[in-house]
N, C-alpha and C positions, 0 to 999 in steps of 0.2 A: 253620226256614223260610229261614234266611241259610243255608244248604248247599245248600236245594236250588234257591237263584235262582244259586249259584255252579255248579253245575252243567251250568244253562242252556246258557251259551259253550261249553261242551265238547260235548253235545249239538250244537249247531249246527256247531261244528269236525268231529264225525263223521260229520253228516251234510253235508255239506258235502263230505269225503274220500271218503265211499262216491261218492256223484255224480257226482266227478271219475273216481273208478275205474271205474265200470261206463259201459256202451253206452247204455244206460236205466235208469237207478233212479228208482223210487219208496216215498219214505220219508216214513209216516206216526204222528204223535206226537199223542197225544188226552191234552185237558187241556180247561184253563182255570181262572179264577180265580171261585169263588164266596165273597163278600161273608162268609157266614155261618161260613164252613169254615175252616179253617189249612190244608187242603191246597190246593196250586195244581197246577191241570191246564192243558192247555193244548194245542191242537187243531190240525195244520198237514200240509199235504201240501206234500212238493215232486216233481218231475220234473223230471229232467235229460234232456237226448239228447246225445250227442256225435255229430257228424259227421265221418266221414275228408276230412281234406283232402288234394287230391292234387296237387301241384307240378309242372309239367311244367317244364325247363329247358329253353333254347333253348342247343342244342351251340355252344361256341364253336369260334373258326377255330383250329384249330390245326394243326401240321403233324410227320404222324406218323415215328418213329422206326423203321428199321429193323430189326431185330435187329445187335448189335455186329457189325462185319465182321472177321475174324478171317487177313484174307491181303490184303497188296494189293494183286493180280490184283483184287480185290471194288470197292475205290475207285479202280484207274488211271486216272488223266485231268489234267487241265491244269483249276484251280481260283484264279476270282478273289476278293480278297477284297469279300463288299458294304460294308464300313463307308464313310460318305460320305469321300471325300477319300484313302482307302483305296484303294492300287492295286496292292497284293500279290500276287506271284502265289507256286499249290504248286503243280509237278507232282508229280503219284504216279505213281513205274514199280512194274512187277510185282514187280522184286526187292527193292522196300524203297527204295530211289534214292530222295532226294527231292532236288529243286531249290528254291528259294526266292531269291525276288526281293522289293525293296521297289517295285521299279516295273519297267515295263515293257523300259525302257532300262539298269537296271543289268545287271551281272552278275549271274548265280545262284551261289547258295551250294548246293552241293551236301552233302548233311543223309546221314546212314545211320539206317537204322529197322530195328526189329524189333517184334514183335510180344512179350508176354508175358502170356498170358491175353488179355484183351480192351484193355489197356493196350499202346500203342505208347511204345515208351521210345526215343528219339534222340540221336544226335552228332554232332559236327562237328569240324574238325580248328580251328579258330579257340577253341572251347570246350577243346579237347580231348580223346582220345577216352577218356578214364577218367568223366570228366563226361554224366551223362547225365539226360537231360531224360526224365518220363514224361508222356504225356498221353493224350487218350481223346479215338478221331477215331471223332463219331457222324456215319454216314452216312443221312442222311436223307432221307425216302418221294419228296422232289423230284427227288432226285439233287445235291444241295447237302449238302455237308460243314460240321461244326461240329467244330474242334481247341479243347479243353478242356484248360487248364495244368490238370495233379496237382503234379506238382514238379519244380523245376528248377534247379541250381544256377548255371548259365549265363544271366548275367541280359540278355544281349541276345538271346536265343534265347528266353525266356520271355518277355521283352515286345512281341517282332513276331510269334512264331508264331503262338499263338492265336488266336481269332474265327472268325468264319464264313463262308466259303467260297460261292460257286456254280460252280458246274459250267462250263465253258467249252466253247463250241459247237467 
């Protein structure tokens, strides 16, 4: 009789798994306990239903990514930096030329670029030109650029280039 009330819990564990599994189950166990008997029966239906739940997300604001630009003739233009306080400027010329400024009134620092894969890798004669900086300029669905350090051993060149960019009218 002590085996089969151990039993019981495991019964109910399997019914209980089938329910979870199925769409609908219906599991039913006929008993009960008569007084008279040593055997114990024991009588129970259950039903499960599961319901699909369906989650709709509300799209966040994001702002979409180009395909890498791979020439740039793709990103030429005059680019201010947005960080607040930030007054950077890049120009991109077609041939790779870049200028770079801390501010509107300094000198530019004219930059030479190339392309390698999707990776723009940079120099400057201040660095110089064995020294070369890699990075990855995503041009982005606004028309605003994001210049992303990969690596650089030229540590003033890595710590003003990068951030991100707008487009300049």
């Amino acid at each position: 009789m002590s085996r089969l009330l151990a039993l019981r819990p495991i019964l109910a564990l399997g019914v209980g798994l089938l329910a979870a599994c199925a769409a609908e189950t219906s599991v039913t166990t006929e008993g009960g306990f008569d007084p008279g008997s040593t055997t114990i029966m024991s009588s129970a239906t259950t039903t499960t239903t599961l319901q699909e739940t369906t989650t709709t997300d509300t799209p966040e604001e994001t702002t979409a990514s180009v395909p890498p630009p791979v020439s740039f003739e793709d990103m030429a233009g005059t680019y201010q930096a947005k960080d607040p306080g930030g007054e950077r400027f890049l120009e991109i010329l077609d041939d790779g030329t870049l200028h770079w400024a801390p501010n509107g009134n300094s000198p530019q620092i004219v930059l030479s670029a190339r392309f390698e894969g999707t990776s723009v890798l940079i120099t400057d004669p201040d660095c110089g030109d064995d020294v070369e900086g890699v990075y990855e300029f995503d041009l982005l669905g606004t028309g605003d650029l994001a210049v992303v350090l990969i690596e650089d051993g030229c540590l003033g060149r890595a710590a003003n280039i990068p951030g991100d960019y707008t487009l300049s009218e």
